[in-house]
C-alpha positions in Angstrom: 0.0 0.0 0.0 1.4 3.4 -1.2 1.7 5.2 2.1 0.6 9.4 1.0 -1.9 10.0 3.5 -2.0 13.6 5.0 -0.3 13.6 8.5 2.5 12.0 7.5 6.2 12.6 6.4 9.6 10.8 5.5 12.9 12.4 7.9 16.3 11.6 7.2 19.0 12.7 9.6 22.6 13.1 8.0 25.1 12.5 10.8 28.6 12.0 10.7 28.5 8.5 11.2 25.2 6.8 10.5 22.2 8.4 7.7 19.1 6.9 9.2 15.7 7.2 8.1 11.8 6.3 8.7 8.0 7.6 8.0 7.0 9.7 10.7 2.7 10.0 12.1 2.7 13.4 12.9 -0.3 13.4 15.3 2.1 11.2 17.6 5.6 12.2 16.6 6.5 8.4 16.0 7.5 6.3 13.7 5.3 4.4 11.1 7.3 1.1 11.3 10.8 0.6 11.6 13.7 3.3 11.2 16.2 2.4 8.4 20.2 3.2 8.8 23.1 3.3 6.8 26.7 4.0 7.6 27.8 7.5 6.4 30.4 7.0 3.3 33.9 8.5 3.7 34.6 10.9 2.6 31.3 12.2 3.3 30.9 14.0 -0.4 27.8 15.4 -1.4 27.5 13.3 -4.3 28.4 10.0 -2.0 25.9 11.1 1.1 23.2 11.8 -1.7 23.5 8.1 -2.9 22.7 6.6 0.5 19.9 8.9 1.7 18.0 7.7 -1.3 19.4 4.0 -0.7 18.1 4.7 2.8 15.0 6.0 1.3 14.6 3.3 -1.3 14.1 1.1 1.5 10.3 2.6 1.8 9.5 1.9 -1.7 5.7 2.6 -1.2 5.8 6.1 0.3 4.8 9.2 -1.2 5.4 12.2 -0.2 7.6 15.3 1.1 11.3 14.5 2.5 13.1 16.3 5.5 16.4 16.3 5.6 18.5 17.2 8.6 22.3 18.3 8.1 25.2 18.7 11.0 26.0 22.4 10.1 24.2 25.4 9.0 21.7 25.9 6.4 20.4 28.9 4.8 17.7 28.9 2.2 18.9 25.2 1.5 22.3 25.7 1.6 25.0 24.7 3.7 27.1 27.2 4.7 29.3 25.2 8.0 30.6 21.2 7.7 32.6 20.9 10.5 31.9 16.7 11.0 31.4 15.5 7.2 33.8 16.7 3.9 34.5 20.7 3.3 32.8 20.0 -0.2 29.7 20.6 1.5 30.1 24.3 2.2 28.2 26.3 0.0 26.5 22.8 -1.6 22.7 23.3 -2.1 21.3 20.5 0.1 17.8 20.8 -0.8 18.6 20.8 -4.6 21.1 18.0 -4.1 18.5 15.9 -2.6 15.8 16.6 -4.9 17.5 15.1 -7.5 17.7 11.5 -5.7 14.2 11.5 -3.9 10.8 11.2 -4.9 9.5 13.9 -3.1 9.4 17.4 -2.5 12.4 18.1 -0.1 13.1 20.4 2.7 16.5 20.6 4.7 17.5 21.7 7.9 20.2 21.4 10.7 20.2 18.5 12.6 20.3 20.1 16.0 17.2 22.3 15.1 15.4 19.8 14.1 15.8 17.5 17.1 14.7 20.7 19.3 12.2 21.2 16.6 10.6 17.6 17.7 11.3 17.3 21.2 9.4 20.8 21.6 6.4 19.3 19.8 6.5 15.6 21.0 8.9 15.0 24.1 10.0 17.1 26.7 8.9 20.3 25.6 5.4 18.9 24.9 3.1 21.8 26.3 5.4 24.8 27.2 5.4 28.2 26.0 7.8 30.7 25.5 10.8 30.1 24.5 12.4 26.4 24.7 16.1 25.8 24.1 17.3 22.2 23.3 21.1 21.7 24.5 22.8 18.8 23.4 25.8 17.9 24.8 27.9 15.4 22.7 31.5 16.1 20.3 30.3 19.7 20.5 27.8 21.6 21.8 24.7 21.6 19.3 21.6 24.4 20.3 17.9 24.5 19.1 15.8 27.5 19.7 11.8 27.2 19.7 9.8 30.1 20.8 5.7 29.4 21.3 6.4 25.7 18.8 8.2 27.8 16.1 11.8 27.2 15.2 14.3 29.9 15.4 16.7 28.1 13.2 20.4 27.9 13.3 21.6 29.1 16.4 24.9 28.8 17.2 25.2 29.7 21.0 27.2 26.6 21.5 30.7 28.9 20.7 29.6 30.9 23.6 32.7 32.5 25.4 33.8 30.6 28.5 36.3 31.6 30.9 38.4 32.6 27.8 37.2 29.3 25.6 34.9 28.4 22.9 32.6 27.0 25.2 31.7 23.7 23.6 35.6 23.7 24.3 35.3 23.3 27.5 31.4 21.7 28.7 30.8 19.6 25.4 30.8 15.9 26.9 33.9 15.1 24.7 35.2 17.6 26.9 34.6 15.2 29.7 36.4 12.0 28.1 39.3 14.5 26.7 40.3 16.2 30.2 39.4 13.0 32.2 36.7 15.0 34.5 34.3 13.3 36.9 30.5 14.0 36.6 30.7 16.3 39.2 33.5 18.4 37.5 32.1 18.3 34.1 28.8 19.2 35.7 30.3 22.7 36.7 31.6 23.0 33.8 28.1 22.6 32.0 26.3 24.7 34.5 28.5 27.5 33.9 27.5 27.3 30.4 24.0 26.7 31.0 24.2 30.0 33.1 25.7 31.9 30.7 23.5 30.9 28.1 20.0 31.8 30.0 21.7 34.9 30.9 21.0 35.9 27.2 17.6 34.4 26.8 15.6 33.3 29.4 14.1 30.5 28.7 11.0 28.9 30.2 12.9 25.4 29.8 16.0 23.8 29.1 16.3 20.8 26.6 19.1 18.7 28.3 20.1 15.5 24.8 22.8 14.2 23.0 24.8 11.4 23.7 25.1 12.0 27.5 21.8 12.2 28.0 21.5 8.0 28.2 22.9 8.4 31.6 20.5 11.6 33.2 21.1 10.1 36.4 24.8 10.7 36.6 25.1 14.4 36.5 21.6 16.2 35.6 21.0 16.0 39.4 24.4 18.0 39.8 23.5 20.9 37.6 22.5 24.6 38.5 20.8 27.0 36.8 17.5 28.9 37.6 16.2 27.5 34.2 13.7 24.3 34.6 16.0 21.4 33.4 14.3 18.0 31.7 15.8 15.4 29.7 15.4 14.7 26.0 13.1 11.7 25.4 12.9 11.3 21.7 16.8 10.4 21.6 17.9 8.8 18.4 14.8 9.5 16.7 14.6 13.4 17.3 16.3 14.4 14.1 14.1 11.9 11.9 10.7 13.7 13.2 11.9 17.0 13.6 13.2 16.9 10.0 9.8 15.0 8.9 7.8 17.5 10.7 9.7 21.0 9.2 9.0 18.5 5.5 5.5 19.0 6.2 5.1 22.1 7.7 7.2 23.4 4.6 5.0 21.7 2.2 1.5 22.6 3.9 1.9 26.5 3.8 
C-alpha cells in the first residue's frame, strides 16, 4: 500500500557517522514502522551522502510524499554554509537541490540540531510549554535549538559561547569530559557554567538537556544549577528523523 496519507512525512538525519531514516505519524511524533540506517560513506561527499539517503529511502519503496532532511551544520535557504563533522565539499552545496534530485518527493533541509529541538518541543519534553524552549545537546560539540511558542528559530549557534576565555563547547561539550578526564561532578560545573551563561542571554522557560550523555541523566543532571527548569530529552535517536519530517511537512503545507 502506497503510504501518502496527510499527517505523514519521510525524515532523514545526515550524521557523521550513520544516515538513518523512517516515516514519521505526525499526530504522535513516532515512527510508522521501523527506522532504516546506513553507515555515512567516507569521505562524506555530497555526491556519496546523496547516494545513501535515497538507498536509505529506497528502502520505503511505497511512500509518497515530502522528505526532510536534517544536516550537522548550518543551512540557509537550502544551503549549507558550515561542515565541521562530514567533507568541506559541503560548504556552500545546495542540500535541498542535491537531494531533490535523488528522492521522490518534495524536499526540505534543515540542521540536525534544530530539528531534534524542533521535535522534542512538539513531542517529548517540551510537549506543552510556551515561551521560549532551548534544546542543548551535549555530545562532540555543543549543538543548540531554539523554539519560541512551537516555532523554530533556526540555526543558532550559542554553542561557541565564550567561557572563561574558551569556545565553550571547548570546555562543557561531553567530549570535553572523556578529553580532560573530569568526573560527573567536574564536568557538571563546567556545564552549569555554560548553562548559566547561556539563560543569561535568553531566558528560557525550559532547558532541553540531549545528546549522547543524555542515556545516563542520572549521573550528572542532578548536579546541575541554573535557575532555568531542566528536563531530559526523550525522543533520543529518533529526534532528528521527526523534527526533519515535521519541518517536511510544515514546509509543504503553507
Amino acid at each position: 500500500m502506497t503510504i501518502e496519507r496527510t499527517g505523514q512525512a519521510f525524515g532523514i538525519d545526515i550524521g557523521g557517522t550513520g544516515i538513518k531514516g523512517g516515516v514519521v505519524d505526525l499526530a504522535t511524533g513516532e515512527l510508522i514502522g521501523d527506522r532504516f540506517r546506513k553507515d555515512t560513506p567516507q569521505p562524506a561527499t555530497p555526491a556519496a551522502v546523496a547516494e545513501t539517503v535515497a538507498e536509505v529511502a529506497g528502502h520505503f519503496p511505497d511512500y509518497r510524499g515530502p522528505f526532510g532532511v536534517d544536516f550537522p551544520g548550518v543551512v540557509l535557504g537550502g544551503v549549507v554554509q558550515t561542515a565541521a563533522n562530514v567533507d568541506p565539499s559541503w560548504k556552500g552545496t545546495d542540500l535541498v537541490k542535491t537531494m531533490s534530485a535523488k528522492l521522490p518527493g518534495p524536499v526540505t533541509g534543515l540542521n540536525d540540531a534544530d530539528a531534534a529541538g524542533l521535535a522534542e518541543a512538539r513531542y517529548g519534553a517540551g510537549r506543552g510549554h510556551d515561551g521560549v524552549v532551548i534544546m542543548v545537546t551535549f555530545g562532540t560539540g555543543i549543538g543548540i535549538a531554539i523554539i519560541h511558542n512551537g516555532q523554530l528559530i533556526p540555526n543558532s549557534e550559542l554553542g561557541h559561547l565564550e567561557l572563561d576565555g574558551h569556545d565553550a563547547e571547548t570546555k562543557a561539550a561531553a567530549s570535553a569530559k572523556e578529553r580532560d578526564g573530569l568526573s560527573w561532578e567536574q564536568w557538571s560545573k563546567r556545564a552549569s557554567k555554560y548553562l548559566s551563561a547561556l539563560e543569561n542571554l535568553m531566558w528560557p522557560e525550559l532547558f532541553i538537556l540531549g545528546g549522547g550523555i543524555s542515556k545516563k541523566p542520572d549521573k550528572w543532571v542532578p548536579l546541575l544549577k541554573c535557575r532555568t527548569p531542566l528536563a531530559v530529552a526523550q525522543l533520543i535517536n529518533n529526534a532528528g528523523i521527526v523534527g526533519a519530517a515535521l519541518a517536511a511537512h510544515e514546509a509543504t503545507a503553507l
